[in-house]
Kinemage of the C-alpha trace (Angstrom):
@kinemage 1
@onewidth
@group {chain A} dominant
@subgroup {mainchain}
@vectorlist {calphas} color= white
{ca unk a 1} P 0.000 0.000 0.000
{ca unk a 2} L 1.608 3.404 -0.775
{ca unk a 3} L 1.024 6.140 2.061
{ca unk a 4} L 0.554 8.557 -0.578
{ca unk a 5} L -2.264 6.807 -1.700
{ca unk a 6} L -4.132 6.297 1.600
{ca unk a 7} L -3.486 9.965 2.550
{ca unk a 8} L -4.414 11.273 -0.427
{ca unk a 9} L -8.721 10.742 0.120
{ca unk a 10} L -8.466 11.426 3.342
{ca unk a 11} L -7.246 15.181 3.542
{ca unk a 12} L -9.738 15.755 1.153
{ca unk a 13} L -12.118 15.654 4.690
{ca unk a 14} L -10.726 18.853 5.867
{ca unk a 15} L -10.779 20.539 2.468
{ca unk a 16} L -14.231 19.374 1.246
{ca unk a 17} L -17.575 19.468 3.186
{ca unk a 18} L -20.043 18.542 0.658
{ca unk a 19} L -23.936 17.668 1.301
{ca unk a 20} L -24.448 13.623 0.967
{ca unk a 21} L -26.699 12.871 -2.252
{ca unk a 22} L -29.531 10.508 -2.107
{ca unk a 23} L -28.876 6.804 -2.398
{ca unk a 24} L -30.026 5.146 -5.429
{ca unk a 25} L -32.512 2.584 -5.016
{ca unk a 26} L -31.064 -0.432 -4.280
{ca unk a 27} L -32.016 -3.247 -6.724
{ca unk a 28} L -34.074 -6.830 -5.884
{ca unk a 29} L -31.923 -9.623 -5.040
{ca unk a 30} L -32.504 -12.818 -7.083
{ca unk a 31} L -32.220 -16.511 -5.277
{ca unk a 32} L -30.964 -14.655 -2.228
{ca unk a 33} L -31.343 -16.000 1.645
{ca unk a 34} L -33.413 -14.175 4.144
{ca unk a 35} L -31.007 -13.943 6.830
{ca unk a 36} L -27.379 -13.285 6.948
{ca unk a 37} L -24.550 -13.335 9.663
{ca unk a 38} L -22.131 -10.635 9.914
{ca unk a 39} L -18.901 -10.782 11.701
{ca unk a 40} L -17.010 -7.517 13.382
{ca unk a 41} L -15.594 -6.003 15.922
{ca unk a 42} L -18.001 -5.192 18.254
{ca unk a 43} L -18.039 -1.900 20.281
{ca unk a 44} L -18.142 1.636 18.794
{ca unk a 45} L -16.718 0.288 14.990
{ca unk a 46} L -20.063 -2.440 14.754
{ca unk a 47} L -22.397 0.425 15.808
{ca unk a 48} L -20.512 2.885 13.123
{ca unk a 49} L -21.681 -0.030 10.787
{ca unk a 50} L -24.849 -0.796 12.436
{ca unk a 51} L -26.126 2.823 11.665
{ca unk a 52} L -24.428 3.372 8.208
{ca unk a 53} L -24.967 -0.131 6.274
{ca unk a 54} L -26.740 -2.449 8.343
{ca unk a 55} L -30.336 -0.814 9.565
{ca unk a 56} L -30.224 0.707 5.969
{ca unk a 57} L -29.922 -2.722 4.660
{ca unk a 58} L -32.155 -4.975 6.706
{ca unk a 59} L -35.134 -1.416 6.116
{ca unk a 60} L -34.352 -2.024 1.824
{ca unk a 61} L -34.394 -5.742 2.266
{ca unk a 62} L -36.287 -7.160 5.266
{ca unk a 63} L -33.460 -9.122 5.397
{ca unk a 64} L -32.500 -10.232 9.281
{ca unk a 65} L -28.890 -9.381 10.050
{ca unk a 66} L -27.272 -11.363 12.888
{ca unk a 67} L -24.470 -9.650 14.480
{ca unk a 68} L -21.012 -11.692 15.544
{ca unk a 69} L -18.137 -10.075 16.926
{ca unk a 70} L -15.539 -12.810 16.465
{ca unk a 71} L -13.268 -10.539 14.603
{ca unk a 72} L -10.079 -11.269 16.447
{ca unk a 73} L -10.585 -14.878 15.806
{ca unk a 74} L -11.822 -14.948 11.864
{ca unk a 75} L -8.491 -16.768 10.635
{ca unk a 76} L -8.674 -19.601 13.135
{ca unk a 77} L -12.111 -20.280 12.951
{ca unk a 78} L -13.058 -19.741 8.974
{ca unk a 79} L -10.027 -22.779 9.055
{ca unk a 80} L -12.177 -24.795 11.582
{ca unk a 81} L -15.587 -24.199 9.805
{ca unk a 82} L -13.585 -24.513 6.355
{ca unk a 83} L -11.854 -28.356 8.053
{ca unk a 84} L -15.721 -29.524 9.291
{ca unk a 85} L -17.432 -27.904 6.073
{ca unk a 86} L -19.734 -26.084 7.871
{ca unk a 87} L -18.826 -22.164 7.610
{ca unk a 88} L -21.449 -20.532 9.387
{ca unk a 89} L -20.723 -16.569 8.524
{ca unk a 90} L -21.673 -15.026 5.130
{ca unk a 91} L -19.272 -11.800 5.723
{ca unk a 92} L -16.423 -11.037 7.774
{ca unk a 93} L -14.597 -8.030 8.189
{ca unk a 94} L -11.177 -8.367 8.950
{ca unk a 95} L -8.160 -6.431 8.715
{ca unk a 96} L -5.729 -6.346 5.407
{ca unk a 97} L -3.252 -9.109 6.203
{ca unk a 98} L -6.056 -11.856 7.549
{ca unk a 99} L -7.525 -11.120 4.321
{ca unk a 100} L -4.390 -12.192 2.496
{ca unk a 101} L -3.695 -15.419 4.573
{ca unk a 102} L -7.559 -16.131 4.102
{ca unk a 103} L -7.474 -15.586 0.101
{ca unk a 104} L -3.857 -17.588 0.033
{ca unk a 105} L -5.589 -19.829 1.964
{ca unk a 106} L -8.272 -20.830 -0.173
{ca unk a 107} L -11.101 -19.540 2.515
{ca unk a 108} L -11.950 -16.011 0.881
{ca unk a 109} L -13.947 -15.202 -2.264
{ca unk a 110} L -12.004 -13.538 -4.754
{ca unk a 111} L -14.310 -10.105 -5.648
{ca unk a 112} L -13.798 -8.556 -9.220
{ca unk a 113} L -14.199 -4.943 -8.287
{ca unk a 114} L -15.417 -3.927 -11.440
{ca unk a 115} L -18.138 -6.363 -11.729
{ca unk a 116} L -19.067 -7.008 -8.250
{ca unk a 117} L -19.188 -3.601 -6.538
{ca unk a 118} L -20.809 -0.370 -7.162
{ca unk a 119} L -18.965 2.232 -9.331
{ca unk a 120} L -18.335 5.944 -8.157
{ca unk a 121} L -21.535 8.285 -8.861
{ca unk a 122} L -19.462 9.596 -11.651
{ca unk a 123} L -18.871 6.698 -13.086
{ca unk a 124} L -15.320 5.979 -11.813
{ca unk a 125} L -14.715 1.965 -11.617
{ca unk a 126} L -14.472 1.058 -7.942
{ca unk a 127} L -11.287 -0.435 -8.876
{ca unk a 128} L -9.909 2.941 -9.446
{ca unk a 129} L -11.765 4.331 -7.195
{ca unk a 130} L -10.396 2.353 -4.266
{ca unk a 131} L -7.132 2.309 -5.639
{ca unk a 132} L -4.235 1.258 -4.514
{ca unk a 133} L -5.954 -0.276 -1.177
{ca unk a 134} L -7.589 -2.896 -2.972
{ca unk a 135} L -4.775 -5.251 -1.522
{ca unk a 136} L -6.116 -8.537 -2.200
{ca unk a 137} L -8.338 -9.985 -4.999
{ca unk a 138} L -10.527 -11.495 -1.626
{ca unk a 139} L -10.772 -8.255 0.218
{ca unk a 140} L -13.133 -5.485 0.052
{ca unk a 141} L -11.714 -2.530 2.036
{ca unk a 142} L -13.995 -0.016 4.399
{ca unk a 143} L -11.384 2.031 6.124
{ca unk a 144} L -8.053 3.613 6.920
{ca unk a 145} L -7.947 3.609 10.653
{ca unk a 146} L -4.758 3.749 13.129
{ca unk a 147} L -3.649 2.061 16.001
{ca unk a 148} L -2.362 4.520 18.279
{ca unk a 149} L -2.333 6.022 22.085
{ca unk a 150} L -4.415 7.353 24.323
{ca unk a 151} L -3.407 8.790 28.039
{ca unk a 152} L -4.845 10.104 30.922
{ca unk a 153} L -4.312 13.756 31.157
{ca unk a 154} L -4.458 14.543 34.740
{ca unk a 155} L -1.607 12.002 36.440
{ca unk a 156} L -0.293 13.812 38.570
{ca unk a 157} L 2.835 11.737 39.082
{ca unk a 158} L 3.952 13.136 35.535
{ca unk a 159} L 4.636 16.540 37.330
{ca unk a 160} L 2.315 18.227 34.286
{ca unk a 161} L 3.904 16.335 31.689
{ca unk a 162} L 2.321 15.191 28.789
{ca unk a 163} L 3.839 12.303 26.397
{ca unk a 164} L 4.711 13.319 23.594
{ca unk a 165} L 6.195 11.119 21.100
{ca unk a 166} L 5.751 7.012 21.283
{ca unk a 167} L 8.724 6.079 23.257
{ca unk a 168} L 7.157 7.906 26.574
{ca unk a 169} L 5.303 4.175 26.413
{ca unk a 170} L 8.754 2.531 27.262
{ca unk a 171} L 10.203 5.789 29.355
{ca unk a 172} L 8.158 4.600 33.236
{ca unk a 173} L 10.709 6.600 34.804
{ca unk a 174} L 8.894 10.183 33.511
{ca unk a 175} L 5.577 8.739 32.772
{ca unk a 176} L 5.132 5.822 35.727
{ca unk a 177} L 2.059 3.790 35.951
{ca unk a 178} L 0.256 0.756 33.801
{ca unk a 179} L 0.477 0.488 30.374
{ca unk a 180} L -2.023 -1.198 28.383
{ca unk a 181} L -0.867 -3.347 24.747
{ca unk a 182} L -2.827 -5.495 22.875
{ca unk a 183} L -1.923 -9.336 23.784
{ca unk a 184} L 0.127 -10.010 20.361
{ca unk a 185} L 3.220 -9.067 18.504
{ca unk a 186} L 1.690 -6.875 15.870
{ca unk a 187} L 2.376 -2.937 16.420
{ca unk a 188} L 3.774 -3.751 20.015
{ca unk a 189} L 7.436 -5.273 18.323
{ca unk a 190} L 7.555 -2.532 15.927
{ca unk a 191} L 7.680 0.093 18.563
{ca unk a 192} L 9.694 -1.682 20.289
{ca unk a 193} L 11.954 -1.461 17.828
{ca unk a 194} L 12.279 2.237 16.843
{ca unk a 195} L 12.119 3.000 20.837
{ca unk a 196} L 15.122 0.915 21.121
{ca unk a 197} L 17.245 2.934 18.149
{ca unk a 198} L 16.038 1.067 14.712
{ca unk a 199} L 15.126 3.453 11.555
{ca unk a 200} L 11.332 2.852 10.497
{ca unk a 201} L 12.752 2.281 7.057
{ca unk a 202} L 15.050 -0.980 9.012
{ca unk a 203} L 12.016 -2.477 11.091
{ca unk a 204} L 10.921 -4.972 8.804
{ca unk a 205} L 14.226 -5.805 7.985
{ca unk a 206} L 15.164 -6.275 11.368
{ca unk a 207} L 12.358 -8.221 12.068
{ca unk a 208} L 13.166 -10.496 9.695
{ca unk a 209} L 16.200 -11.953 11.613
{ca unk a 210} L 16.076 -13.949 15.084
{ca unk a 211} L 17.921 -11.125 16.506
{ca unk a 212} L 15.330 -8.349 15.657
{ca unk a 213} L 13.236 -10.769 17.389
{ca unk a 214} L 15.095 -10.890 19.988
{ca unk a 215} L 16.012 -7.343 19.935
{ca unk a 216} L 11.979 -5.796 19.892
{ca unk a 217} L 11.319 -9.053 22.794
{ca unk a 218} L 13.602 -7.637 24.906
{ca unk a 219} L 12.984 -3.882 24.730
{ca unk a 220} L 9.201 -4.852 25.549
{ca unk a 221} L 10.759 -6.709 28.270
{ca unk a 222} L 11.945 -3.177 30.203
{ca unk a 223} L 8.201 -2.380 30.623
{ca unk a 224} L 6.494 -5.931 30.854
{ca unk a 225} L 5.796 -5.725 34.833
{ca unk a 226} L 3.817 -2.650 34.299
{ca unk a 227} L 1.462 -4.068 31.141
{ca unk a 228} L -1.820 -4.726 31.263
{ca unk a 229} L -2.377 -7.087 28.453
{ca unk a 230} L -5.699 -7.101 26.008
{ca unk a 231} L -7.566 -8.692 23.667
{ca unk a 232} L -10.957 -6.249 22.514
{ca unk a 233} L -10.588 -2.732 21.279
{ca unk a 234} L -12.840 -1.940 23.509
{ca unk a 235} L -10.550 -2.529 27.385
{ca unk a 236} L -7.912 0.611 27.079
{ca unk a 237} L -10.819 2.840 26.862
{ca unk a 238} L -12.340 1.500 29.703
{ca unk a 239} L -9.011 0.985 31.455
{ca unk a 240} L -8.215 4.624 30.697
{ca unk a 241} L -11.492 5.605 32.011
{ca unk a 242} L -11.161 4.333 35.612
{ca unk a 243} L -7.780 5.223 36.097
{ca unk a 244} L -6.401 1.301 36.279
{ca unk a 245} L -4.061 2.288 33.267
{ca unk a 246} L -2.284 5.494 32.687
{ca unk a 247} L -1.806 5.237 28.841
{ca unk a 248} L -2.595 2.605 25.951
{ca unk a 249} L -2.624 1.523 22.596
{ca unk a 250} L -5.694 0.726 20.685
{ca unk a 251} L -7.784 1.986 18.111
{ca unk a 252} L -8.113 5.549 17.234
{ca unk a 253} L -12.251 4.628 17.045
{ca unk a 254} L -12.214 3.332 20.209
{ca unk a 255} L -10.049 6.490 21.768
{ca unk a 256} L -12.452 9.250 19.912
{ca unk a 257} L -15.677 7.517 21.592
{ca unk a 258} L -14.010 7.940 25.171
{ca unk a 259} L -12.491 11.181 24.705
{ca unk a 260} L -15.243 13.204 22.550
{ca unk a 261} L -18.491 11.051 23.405
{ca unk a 262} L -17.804 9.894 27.356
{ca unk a 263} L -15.756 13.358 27.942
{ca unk a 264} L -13.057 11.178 30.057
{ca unk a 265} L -9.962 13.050 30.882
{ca unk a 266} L -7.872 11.064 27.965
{ca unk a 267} L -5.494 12.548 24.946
{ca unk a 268} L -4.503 11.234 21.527
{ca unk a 269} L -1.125 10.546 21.164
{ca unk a 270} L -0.715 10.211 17.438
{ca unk a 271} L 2.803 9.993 17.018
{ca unk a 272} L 4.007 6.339 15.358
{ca unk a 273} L 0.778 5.394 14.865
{ca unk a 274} L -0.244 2.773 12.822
{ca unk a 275} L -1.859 3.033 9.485
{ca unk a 276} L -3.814 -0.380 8.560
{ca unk a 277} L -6.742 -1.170 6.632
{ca unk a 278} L -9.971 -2.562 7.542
{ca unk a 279} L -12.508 -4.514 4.942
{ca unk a 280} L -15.065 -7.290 4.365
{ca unk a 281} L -14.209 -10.764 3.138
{ca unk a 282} L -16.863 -13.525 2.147
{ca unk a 283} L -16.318 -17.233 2.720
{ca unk a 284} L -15.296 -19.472 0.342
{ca unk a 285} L -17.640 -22.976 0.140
{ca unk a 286} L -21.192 -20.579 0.625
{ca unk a 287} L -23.900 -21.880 -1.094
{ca unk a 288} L -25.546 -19.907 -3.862
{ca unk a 289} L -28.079 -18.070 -1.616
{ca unk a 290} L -26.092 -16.854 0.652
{ca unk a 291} L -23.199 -16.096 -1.835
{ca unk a 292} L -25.887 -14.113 -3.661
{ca unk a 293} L -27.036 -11.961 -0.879
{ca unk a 294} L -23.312 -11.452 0.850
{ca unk a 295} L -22.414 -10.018 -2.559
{ca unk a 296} L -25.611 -8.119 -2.585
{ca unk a 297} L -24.827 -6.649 0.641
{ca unk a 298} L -21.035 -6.009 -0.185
{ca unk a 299} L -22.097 -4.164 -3.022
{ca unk a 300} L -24.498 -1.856 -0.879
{ca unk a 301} L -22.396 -1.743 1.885
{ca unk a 302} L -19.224 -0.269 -0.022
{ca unk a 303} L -20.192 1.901 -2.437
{ca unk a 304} L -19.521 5.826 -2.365
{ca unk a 305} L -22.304 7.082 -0.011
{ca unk a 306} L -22.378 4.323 2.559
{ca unk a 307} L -18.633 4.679 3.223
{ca unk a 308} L -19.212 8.188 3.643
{ca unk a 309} L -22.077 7.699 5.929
{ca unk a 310} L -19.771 5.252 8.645
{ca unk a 311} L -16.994 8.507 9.127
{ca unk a 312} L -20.276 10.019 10.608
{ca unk a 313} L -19.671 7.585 13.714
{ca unk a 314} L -16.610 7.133 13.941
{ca unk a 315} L -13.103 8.758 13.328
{ca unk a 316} L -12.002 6.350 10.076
{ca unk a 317} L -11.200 7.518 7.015
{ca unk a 318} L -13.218 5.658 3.744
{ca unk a 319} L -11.261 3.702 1.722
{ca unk a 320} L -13.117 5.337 -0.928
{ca unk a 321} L -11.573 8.229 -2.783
{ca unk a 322} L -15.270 9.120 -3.670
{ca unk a 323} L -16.362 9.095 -0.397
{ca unk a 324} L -14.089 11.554 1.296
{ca unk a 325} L -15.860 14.771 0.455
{ca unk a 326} L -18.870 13.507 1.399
{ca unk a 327} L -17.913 13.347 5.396
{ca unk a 328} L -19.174 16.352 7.197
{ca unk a 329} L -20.368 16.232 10.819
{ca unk a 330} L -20.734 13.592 13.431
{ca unk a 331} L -24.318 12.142 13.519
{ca unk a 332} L -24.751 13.003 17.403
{ca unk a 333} L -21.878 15.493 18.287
{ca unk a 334} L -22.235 17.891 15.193
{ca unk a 335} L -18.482 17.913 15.428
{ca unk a 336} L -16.359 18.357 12.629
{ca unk a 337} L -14.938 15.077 11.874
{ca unk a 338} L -11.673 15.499 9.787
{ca unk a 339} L -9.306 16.445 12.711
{ca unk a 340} L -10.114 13.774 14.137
{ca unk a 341} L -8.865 11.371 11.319
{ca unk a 342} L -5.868 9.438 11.599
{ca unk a 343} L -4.784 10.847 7.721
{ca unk a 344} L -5.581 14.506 8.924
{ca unk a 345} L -2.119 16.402 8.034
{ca unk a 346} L -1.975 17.832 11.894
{ca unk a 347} L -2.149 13.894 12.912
{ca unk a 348} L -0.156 11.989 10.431
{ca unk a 349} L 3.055 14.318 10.681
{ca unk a 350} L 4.898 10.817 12.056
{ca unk a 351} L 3.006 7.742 10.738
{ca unk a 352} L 4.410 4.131 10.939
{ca unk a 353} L 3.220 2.627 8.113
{ca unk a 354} L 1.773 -1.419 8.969
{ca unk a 355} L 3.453 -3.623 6.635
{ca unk a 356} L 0.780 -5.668 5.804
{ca unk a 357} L 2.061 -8.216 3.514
{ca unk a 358} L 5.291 -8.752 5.983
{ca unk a 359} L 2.929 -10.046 8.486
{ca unk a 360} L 0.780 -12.119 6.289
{ca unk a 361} L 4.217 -14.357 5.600
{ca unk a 362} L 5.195 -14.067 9.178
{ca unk a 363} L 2.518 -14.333 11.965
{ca unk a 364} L 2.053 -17.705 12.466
{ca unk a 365} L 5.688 -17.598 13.089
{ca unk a 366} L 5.856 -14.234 15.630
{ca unk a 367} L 2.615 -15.198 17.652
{ca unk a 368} L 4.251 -18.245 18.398
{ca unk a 369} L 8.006 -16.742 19.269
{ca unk a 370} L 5.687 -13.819 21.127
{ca unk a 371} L 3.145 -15.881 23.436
{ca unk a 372} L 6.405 -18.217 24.531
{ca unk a 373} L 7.800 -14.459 25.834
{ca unk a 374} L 4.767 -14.114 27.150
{ca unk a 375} L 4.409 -17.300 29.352
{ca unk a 376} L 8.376 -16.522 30.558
């Protein structure tokens, strides 16, 4: 994925505050099922889709949505429901690199863009018009969002400090208290890494050796007494809410709800955060109903105006080029939403770019080598 590329829709949000048009009229579905199960996240990012594709779905179709939020999991089970033939979800959003294990894999769909999903309102192929973040033939991509930091702003151990770049994480000498990372290797060794001296060009180079390994293992080690470890998007909020942790990775979603919708004392800390994409998938082995209305549903759920209409819930950019000047306001908050963007120029001065297709080869590999630290 090139940087330029993913930036390049998204500051169009603070340029360009257009009116949404009307949807068209979404067309019949032919030999399609009646019901459908859709997997997520859960938490503020399933309600941003809730609002923007599914309600407006289910009210065109009468079709009954059921809600999973098995995310986290989709590689590991698709392979058990793919091993008993009995896959149970008809879409599945997942993150860039599941979705290129899952196509490799033989358990995704491959989507022809051009045939399969809606074009631009001006006509622009959606495989132009998404670009450059169409990274798999399998995947369907949704958003641009970040993993980043969020911190309490009123410890007063920190002497009215602030953090203010990424290795205040690693620094519990200024900044003392509980940390909170997400319970696997992914964003948590890279940081490690440039917090211990290694060029953000180098990291996936160095990550490619044993000693890298070893290098980003032990630099977590400095701070591993004082982690919190977790698993849903949804626990640093919470954690930074009641004080139990003082500052935490997680989604930049997840960080907007607490900070602009709960009004918790909690600041972004944008610097090294991670650009990744987010997307749908469909099973491989669905029969032809439910193939026929996951595709009808993909094609609703990603064209120009629904992308546009999620960024009204939550702070991700649409992977969309199409969609960007349509974002305005928040739904509730009538707050302008393009500062709050991860690809907002005042917020993406010091990206890390996620190499996606590095961890596709290598997960398996670093969860393993990761949860043995872990255990130690």
């Amino acid at each position: 994925m090139k940087l330029t590329a993913v930036l390049a829709s998204a500051f169009a949000l603070s340029a360009v505050n257009m009116v949404a048009t009307a949807a068209e009229e979404l067309p019949a579905c032919e030999d399609c099922s009646d019901a459908m199960t859709i997997v997520s996240w859960g938490g503020a990012y399933s309600n941003s889709q809730l609002e923007a594709y599914h309600k407006p779905y289910t009210e065109s179709t009468g079709v009954e949505i059921i809600n999973d939020e098995s995310s986290a999991e989709a590689v590991a089970k698709l392979r058990a429901m793919n091993e008993a033939n009995n896959v149970t979800w008809d879409v599945v959003d997942v993150v860039a690199a599941d979705a290129i294990r899952l196509c490799d894999e033989g358990l995704a769909m491959e989507i022809d863009a051009d045939e399969q999903l809606a074009a631009a309102p001006d006509g622009t192929p959606a495989s132009e018009d998404f670009g450059d973040l169409l990274v798999s033939d399998c995947f369907i991509p949704q958003i641009v969002y970040s993993t980043t930091f969020g911190y309490r702003s009123d410890v007063e151990g920190w002497n009215g400090n602030a953090p203010e770049d990424i290795c205040a994480v690693f620094d519990t000498a200024a900044f003392p208290g509980k940390r909170a990372l997400e319970k696997r290797p992914i964003n948590n060794v890279e940081w490690a890494l440039i917090c211990d001296g290694v060029a953000k060009d180098d990291v996936y180079d160095v990550l490619s050796t044993d000693e890298g390994v070893a290098q980003a293992l032990a630099k977590l080690d400095t701070i591993k007494d004082d982690v919190i470890w977790w698993s849903a998007g949804a626990e640093t909020p919470q954690l930074l809410a009641d004080g139990e942790a003082v500052i935490g990775s997680t989604y930049n979603g997840r960080l907007f709800s607490v900070i602009e919708e709960q009004k918790q004392p909690v600041a972004m800390l944008w610097d090294a955060q991670v650009f990744d994409l987010d997307g749908w998938i469909i099973p491989a082995g669905l029969d032809e109903e439910r193939k026929n209305r996951a595709l009808h549903y993909i094609k609703f759920a990603t064209d120009t105006q629904r992308l546009a209409d999620q960024s009204k819930y939550i702070s991700y950019g649409p992977a969309r080029a199409s969609s960007a000047p349509l974002v305005g306001q928040h739904a509730e908050l009538g707050i302008d939403m393009a500062p709050h963007m991860p690809t907002d120029p005042n917020n993406a001065a010091n990206t890390f770019l996620y190499n996606y297709e590095w961890w596709a080869d290598n997960r398996d590999d670093l969860d393993a080598k990761f949860q043995a630290w872990l255990s130690q």
